[in-house]
N, C-alpha and C positions, 0 to 999 in steps of 0.2 A: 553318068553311071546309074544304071537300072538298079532302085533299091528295091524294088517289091522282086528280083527275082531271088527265088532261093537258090544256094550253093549248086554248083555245079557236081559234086563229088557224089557218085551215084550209092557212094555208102552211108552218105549221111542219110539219102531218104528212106533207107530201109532201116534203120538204124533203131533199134528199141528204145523206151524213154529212159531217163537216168531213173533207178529211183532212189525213191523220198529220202536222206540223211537219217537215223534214229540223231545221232548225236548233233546235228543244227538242233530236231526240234526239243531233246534233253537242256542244251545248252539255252537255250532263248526260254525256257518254261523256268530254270534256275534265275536266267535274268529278271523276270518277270518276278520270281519269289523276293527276292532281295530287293526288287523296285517294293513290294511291298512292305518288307521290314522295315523299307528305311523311309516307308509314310505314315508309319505308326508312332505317333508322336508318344512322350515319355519313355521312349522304347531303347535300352541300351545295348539291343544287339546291332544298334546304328553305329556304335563304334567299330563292328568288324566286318563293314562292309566295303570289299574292292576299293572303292572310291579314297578310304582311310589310309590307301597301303601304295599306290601309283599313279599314275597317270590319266587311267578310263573311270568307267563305271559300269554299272549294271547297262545300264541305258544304251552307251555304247556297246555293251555287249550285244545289246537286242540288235540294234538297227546294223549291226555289222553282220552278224548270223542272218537276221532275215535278208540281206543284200547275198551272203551265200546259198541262201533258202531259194532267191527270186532265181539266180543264175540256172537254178536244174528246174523249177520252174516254168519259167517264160523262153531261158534262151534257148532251151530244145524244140520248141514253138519256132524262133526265129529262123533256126537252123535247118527244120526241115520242111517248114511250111512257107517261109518267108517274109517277109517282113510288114506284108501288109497284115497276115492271120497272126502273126503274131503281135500286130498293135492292136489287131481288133483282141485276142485275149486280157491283153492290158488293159483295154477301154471297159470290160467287163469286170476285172478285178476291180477297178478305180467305182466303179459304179457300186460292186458288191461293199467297199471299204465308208466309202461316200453314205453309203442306207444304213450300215453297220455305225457311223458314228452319227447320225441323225435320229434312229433309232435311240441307241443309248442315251444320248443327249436328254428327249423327252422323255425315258424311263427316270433320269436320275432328275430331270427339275420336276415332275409327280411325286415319287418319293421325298425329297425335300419339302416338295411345298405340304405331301402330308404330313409331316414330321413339325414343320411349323404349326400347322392349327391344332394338329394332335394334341400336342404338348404345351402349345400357348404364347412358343418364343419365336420372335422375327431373326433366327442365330443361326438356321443352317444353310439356309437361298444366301444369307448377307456374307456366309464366310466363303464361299467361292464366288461371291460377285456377282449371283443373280437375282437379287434381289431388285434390279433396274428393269428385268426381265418385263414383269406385270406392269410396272408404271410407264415404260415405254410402248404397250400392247404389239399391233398386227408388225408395227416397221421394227420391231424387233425379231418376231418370227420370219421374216423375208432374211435381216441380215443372217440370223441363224443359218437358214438355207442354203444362202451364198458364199458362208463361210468369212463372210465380212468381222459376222463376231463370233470370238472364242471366249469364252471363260477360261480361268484356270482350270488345270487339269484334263481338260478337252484336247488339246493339240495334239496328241500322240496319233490319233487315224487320219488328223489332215495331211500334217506333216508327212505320214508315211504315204499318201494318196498323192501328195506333190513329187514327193521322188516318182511313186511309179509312173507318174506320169512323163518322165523324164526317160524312161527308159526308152523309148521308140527313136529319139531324137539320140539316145548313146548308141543304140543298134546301128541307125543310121551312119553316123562318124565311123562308127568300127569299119567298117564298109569301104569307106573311105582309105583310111588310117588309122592306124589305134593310138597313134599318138594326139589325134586330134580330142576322143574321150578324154585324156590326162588334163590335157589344156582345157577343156569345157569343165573338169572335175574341179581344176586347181584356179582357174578363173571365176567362175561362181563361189569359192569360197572365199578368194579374195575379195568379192563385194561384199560377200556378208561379214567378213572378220576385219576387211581395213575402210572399206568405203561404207560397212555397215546400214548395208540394203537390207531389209525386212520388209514382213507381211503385217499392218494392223490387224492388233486382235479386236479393237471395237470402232465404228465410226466416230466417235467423239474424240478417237486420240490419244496420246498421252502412252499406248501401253502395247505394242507388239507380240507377234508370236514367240511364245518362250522357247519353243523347239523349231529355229528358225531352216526352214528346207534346204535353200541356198548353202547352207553350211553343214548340216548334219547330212547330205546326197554325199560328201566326200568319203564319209567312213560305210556308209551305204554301197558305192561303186567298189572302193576299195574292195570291199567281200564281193562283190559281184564279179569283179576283177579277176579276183582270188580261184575263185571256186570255176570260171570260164576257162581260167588258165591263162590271163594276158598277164599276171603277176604269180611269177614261180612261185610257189611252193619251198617257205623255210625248211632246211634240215630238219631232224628230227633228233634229239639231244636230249635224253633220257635227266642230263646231267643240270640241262635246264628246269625240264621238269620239277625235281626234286629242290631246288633251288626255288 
């Protein structure tokens, strides 16, 4: 089966883009506020954060809206350009995400490191763990690179960089069957959650990715899922709402 060709259905190529959601990107900038509340330490509005009250959290919230986000997107890319322009769009996001956490990386260990000699204390590099940074020199900048090591609090762009990159090879399946995505969804998390496969976060060991992709791609697709339409759309129950 030909995957680089696109649909046959001569109305999808004429087809406008979807656009942009206001309320995914409402919803995921709320998540984003609450990821911050609830890292404000002495802070007691952590007691009434989602997280307190069910089953998800903020976090979830994010990486499920942006798997909604990515479906309008990339999959109108796949749908009427095909599957090759559409992994080449992906291969560029992955690249824009990749610079974008490389970038930030080296803005927050300058900051830090001036904040140490600023003020005289070896406390702000040593409290997210970079403090090995400098005494390991250049083979620490290469792992940085390669994404070999994470520090805490970093893993949020690789993590989502590992999913996108995953999406070519869901586009792919769909293609196929869509029931083969489900299986690739629910198989990969079973590595991460029973055979507990992970990605180290530093060469020396000992510490993995805390937002491990194998396992967080599930609620990722599931919105992606969602919003493609290969997983209906719950009623509407005003009565839930309220509740």
């Amino acid at each position: 089966m030909n995957v680089n060709a696109a649909p046959q259905d001569p109305t999808v190529h004429h087809a406008a883009r979807r656009p942009r959601d206001p309320r995914l990107d409402f919803f995921r900038g709320v998540g984003m506020f609450i990821i911050l509340i609830a890292h404000i330490p002495w802070n007691n509005w952590t007691s009434w954060i989602p997280a307190r009250f069910g089953f998800s959290d903020a976090t979830e919230l994010f990486v499920f809206c942006s798997g909604m986000a990515s479906a309008i997107a990339f999959g109108g890319v796949y749908r009427r350009r095909g599957w090759l322009m559409g992994t080449a769009r992906i291969l560029l996001r992955v690249w824009q995400v990749y610079s974008a956490h490389i970038a930030s990386f080296f803005l927050v260990l300058a900051l830090l490191s001036w904040a140490d000699l600023h003020f005289g204390e070896a406390r702000y590099l040593k409290a997210i763990q970079l403090d090995s940074f400098f005494a390991i020199g250049p083979a620490r900048i290469m792992q940085t690179m390669m994404l070999t090591f994470l520090p805490p609090f970093f893993e949020i762009l690789p993590m989502y960089l590992c999913i996108l990159a995953m999406i070519p090879v869901v586009m792919a399946l769909a293609r196929v069957n869509v029931r083969l995505v489900f299986v690739w969804m629910i198989g990969l998390w079973l590595l991460a959650n029973i055979w507990k496969i992970n990605l180290p976060a530093q060469p020396e060991g000992g510490r993995d990715w805390f937002f491990n992709p194998l396992a967080w791609q599930l609620v990722f697709f599931s919105g992606f899922a969602l919003m493609s339409g290969r997983i209906p759309a719950p009623p509407r129950d005003r009565r839930l709402v309220w509740l």
